[in-house]
C-alpha positions in Angstrom: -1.6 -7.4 -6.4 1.6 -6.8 -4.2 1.2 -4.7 -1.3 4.4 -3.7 0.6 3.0 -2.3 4.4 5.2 -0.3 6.3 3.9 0.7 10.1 4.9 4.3 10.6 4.2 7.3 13.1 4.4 9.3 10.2 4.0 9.1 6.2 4.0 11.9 3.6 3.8 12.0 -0.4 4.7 15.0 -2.4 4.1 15.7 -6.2 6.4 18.7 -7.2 5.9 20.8 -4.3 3.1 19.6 -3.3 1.7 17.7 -0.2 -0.2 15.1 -1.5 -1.0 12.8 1.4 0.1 12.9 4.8 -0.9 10.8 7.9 -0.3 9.8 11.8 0.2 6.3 13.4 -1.0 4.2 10.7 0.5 2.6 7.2 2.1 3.2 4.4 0.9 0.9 1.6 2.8 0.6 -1.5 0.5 -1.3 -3.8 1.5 -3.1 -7.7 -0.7 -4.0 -9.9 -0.5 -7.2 -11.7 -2.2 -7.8 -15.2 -4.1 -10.2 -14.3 -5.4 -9.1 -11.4 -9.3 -8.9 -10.3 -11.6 -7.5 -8.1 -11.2 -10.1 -5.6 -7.7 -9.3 -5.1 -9.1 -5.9 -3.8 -11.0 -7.2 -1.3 -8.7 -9.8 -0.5 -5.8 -7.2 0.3 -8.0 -4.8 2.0 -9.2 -7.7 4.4 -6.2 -8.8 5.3 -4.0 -5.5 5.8 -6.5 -4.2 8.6 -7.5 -7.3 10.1 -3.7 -8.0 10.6 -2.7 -7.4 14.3 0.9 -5.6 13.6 0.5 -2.9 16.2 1.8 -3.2 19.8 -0.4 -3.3 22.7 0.5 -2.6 25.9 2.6 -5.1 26.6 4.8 -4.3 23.6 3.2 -7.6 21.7 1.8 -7.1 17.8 -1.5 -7.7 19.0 -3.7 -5.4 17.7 -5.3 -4.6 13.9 -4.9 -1.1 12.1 -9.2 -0.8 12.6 -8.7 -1.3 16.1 -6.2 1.2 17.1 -7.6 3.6 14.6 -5.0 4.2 11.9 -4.7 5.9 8.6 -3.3 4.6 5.2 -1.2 6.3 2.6 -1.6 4.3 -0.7 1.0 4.8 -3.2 1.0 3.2 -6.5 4.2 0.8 -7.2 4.4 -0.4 -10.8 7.7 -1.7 -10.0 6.6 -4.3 -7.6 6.0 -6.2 -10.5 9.3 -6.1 -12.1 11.2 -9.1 -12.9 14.5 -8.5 -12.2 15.7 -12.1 -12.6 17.0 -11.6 -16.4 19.4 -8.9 -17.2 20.3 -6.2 -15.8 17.0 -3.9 -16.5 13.6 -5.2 -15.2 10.9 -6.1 -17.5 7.8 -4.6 -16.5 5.4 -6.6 -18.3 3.7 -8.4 -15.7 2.2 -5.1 -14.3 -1.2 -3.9 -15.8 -1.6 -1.5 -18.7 -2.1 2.0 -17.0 -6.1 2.3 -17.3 -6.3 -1.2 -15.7 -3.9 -0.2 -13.1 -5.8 2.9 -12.6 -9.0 1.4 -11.7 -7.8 -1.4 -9.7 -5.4 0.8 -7.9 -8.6 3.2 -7.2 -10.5 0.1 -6.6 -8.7 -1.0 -3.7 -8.1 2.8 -2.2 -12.0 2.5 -2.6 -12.4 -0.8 -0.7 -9.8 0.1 2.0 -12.7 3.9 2.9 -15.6 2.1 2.8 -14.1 -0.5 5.8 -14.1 2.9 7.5 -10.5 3.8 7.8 -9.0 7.2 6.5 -7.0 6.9 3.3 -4.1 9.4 1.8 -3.1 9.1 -1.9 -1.0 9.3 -4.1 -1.4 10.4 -7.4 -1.2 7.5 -9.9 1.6 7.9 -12.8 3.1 10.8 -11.1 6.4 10.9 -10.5 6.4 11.0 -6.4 8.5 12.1 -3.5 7.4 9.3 -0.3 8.8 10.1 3.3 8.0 8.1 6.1 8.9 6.6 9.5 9.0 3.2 9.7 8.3 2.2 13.4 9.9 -1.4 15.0 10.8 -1.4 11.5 7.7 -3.2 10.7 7.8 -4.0 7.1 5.5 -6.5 5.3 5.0 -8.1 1.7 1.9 -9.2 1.0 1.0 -10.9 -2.5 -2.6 -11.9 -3.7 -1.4 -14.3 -6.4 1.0 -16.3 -3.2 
């Protein structure tokens, strides 16, 4: 799984005209779906995005874990993280999963991230998306189960 976290004071998904997430002070998680990932990439990627301290403290320092200053996630699904673009001109997606496995990791991990205790905003998987956000410091991370 690839995982691209962006820190943001504020993140929003639309579907048509539709809000269909929308959160505070938290992260925006764009998350890929390789084919040959497993349930231990899940719990793997949901261990390590709200354990990691990328939140100032007082002092200004990232010091401090998404669980501990009480953020929310907006989880968006990302086929095209797994795109190689290194041949061509037009990326090959063939190292993402086939939609139903994408699916239920995808919900897996969405899953995994609630019962840690944090509140989660979706996406809609497949659906063509609208994602707004503000990206604070920037803080931007890439996080890949298979590195």
């Amino acid at each position: 799984m690839i995982a691209v976290l962006q820190r943001v004071t504020t993140g929003k998904v639309k579907i048509g005209d539709r809000v269909a997430g929308d959160i505070d002070n938290g992260l925006v998680i764009l998350l890929g779906v390789h084919r040959d990932d497993k349930e231990e990439d899940i719990n793997f990627l949901a261990d390590k995005i709200l354990g990691l301290r990328i939140f100032n403290d007082n002092n200004g320092k990232m010091n401090i874990s998404l669980q501990e200053v009480k953020g929310s996630v907006l989880v968006i699904s990302q086929f095209t993280l797994c795109g190689d673009w290194r041949k061509g001109r037009r990326p090959s997606f063939t190292k993402a999963a086939d939609p139903d496995k994408g699916k239920l990791l995808y919900n897996g991990f969405i899953d995994a991230v609630r019962t840690r205790g944090i509140h989660v905003e979706t996406g809609e998987f497949g659906a063509e998306m609208d994602v707004s956000l503000v990206n604070s410091g920037p803080v931007t991370f890439v996080l890949d189960s298979h590195a």
